[in-house]
C-alpha positions as CSV (number, residue, x, y, z in Angstrom):
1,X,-0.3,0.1,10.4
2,X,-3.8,1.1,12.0
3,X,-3.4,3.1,15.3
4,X,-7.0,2.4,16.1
5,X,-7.0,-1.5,16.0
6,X,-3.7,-1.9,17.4
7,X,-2.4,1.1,19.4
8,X,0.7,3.5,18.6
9,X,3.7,1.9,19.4
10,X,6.1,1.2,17.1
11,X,8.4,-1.5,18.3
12,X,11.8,-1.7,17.1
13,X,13.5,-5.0,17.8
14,X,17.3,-5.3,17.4
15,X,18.4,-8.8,15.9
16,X,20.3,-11.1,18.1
17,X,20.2,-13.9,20.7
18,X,17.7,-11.7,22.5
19,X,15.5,-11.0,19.8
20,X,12.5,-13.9,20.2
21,X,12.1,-12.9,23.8
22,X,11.9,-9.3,23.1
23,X,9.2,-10.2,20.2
24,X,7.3,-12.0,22.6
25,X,7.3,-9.3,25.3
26,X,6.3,-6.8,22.3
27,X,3.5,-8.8,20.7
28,X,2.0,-9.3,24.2
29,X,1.5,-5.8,24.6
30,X,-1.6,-5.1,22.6
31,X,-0.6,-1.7,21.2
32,X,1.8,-2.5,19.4
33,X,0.8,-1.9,15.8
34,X,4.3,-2.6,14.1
35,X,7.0,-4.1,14.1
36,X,10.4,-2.7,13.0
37,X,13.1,-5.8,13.0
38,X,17.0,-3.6,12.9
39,X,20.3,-5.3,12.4
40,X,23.0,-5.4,15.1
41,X,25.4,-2.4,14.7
42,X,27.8,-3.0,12.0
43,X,26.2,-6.5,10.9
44,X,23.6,-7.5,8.3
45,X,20.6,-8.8,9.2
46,X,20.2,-12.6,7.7
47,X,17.7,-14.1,6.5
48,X,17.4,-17.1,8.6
49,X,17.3,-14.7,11.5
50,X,14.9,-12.7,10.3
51,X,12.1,-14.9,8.6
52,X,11.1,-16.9,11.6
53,X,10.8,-13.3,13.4
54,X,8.7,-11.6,10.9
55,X,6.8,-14.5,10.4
56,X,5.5,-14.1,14.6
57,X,4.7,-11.1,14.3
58,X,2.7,-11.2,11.4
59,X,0.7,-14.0,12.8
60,X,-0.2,-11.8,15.6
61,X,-1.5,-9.3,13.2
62,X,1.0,-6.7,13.7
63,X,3.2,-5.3,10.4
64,X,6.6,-6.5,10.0
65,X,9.0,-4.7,8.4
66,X,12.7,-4.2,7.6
67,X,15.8,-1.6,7.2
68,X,16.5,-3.8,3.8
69,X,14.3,-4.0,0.7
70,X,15.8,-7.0,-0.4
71,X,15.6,-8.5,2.8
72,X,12.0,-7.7,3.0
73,X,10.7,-8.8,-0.3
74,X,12.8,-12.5,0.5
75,X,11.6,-13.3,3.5
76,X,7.9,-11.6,2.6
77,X,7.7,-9.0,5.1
78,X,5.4,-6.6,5.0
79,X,7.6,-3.9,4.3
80,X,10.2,-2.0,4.5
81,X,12.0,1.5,6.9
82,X,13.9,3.7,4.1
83,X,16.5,5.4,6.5
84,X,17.5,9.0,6.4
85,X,20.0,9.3,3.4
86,X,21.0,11.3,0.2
87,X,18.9,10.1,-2.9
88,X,15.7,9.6,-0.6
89,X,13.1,9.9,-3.1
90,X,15.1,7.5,-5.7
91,X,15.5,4.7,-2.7
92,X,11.6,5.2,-2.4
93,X,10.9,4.9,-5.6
94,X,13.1,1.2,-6.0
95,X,11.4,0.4,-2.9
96,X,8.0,0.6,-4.4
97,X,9.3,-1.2,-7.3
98,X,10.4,-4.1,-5.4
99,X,8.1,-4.4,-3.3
100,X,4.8,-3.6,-5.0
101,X,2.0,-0.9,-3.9
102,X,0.3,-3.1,-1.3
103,X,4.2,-2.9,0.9
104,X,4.0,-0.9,3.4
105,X,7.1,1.7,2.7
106,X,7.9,4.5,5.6
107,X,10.8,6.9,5.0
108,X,12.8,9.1,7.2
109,X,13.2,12.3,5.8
110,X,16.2,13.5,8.0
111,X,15.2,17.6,8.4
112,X,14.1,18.3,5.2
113,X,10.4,19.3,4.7
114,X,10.9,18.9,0.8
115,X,11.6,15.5,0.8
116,X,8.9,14.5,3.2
117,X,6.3,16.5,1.4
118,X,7.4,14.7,-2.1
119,X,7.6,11.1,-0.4
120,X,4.3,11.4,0.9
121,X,3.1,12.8,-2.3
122,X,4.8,10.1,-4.2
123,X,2.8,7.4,-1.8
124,X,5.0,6.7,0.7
125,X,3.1,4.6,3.8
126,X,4.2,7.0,6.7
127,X,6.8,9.6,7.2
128,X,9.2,9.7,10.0
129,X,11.1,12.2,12.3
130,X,13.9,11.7,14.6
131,X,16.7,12.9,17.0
132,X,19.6,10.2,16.8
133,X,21.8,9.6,19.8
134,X,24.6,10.1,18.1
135,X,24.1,14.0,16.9
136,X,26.7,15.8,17.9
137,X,23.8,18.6,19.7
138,X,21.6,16.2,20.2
139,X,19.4,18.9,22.3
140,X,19.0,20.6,19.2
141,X,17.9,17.6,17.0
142,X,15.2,16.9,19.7
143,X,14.0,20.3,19.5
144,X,14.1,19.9,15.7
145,X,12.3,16.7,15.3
146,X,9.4,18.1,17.8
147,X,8.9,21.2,15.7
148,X,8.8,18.9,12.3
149,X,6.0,16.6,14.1
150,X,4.1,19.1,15.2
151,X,4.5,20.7,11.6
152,X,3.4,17.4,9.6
153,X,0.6,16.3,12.1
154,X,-0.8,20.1,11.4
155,X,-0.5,19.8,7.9
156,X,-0.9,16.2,6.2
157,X,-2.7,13.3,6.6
158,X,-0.2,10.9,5.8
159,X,1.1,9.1,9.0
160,X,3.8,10.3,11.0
161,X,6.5,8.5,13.3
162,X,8.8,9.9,15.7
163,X,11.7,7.7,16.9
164,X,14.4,8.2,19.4
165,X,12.4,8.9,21.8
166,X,13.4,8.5,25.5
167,X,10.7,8.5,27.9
168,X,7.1,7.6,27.8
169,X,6.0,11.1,29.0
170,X,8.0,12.5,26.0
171,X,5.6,10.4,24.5
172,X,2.7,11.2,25.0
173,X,3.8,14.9,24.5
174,X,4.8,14.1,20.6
175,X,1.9,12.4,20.5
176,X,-0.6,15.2,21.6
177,X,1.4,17.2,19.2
178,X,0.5,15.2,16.2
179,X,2.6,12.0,16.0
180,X,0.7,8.8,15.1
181,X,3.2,6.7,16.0
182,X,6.3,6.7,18.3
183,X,9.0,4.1,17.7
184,X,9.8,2.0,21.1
185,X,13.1,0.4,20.9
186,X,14.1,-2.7,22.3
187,X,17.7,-4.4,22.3
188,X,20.3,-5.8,24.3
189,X,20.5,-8.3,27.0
190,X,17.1,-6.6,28.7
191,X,15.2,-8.8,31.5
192,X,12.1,-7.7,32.4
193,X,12.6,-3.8,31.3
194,X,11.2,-4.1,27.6
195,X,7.6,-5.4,29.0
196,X,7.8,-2.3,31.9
197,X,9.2,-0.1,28.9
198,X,6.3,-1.1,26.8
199,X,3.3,-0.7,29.4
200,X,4.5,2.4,30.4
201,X,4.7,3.8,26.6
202,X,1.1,2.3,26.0
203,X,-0.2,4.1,29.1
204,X,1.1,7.3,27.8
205,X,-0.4,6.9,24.8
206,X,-3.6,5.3,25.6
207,X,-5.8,8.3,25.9
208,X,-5.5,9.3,22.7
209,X,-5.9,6.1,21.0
210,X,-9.3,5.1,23.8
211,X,-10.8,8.5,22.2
């Protein structure tokens, strides 16, 4: 993942019917540095879905990775996203096993500063911060995960992500506070938004990544 040769977005790209079109619209847009390929709520992600996906993307020189170590090292990815969990540091560390130094493994550390501290310490690839959707104050997880960016960008040198993120102006605002990265998701039956989603996130960002 190199923000200078290939922008800031992190696209995430939610398996299904929809999925080779939304690749397509995502490795068109030039700043797109990653690739992160999710499974459908409540279903695994196969491998005959997923290899021909990963595959795309890493033709077009962007980093494919995975919610599943197992997944990943099968059909070669490039790595794999540890989610937020209990036991984050022992999932790394299986991970890295697995997968071998050159993967690119990113955790999501939840809240806890310990945990990102000793991942990216322990060699994780990049950290990342969120705000899920589903919090039951959400308002207060967003205020949290800004406040944990701006923390890390201040701080360490290993990369930072921040996902759930809404709006491209919000983007530019994480990223002014120290995000590397922000995570652009893309699912569902979606026409032309994800390409007017994706332009407007890369114009947000662009300044930064121009300098």
């Amino acid at each position: 993942m190199n923000a200078e040769a290939r922008g800031r977005i992190y696209a995430v790209i939610t398996a299904g019917p929809h999925a080779p079109a939304h690749l397509e619209t995502a490795l068109a847009a030039r700043a797109v540095a990653a690739l992160l390929l999710a499974p459908t709520a409540g279903e695994a992600l196969e491998h005959a879905a997923a290899a021909p996906l990963i595959a795309a993307a890493q033709r077009a020189g962007v980093a494919a990775l995975t919610y599943d170590v197992g997944l990943a090292h099968a059909v070669g990815a490039d790595g794999v996203h540890l989610g937020a969990r209990k036991g984050i540091a022992a999932c790394y560390a299986e991970a890295r096993r697995t997968l071998g130094r050159e993967a690119v493994v990113g955790v999501d550390c939840g809240i806890s500063r310990h945990d990102a501290m000793e991942l990216a310490e322990a060699g994780a690839d990049y950290i990342a911060f969120g705000a899920p959707h589903h919090l039951h104050d959400r308002a207060k997880g967003v205020v949290r995960r800004n406040a944990l960016l701006a923390w890390w960008g201040e701080i360490f040198e290993v990369p930072c992500v921040a996902f759930d993120v809404d709006s491209a102006a919000e983007a530019a605002a994480l990223a002014k506070a120290g995000a590397d990265f922000v995570a652009v998701t893309i699912s569902g039956a979606e026409a032309d938004t994800p390409g007017k989603r994706l332009a407007e996130f890369a114009a947000a960002l662009a300044p930064r990544s121009a300098a």
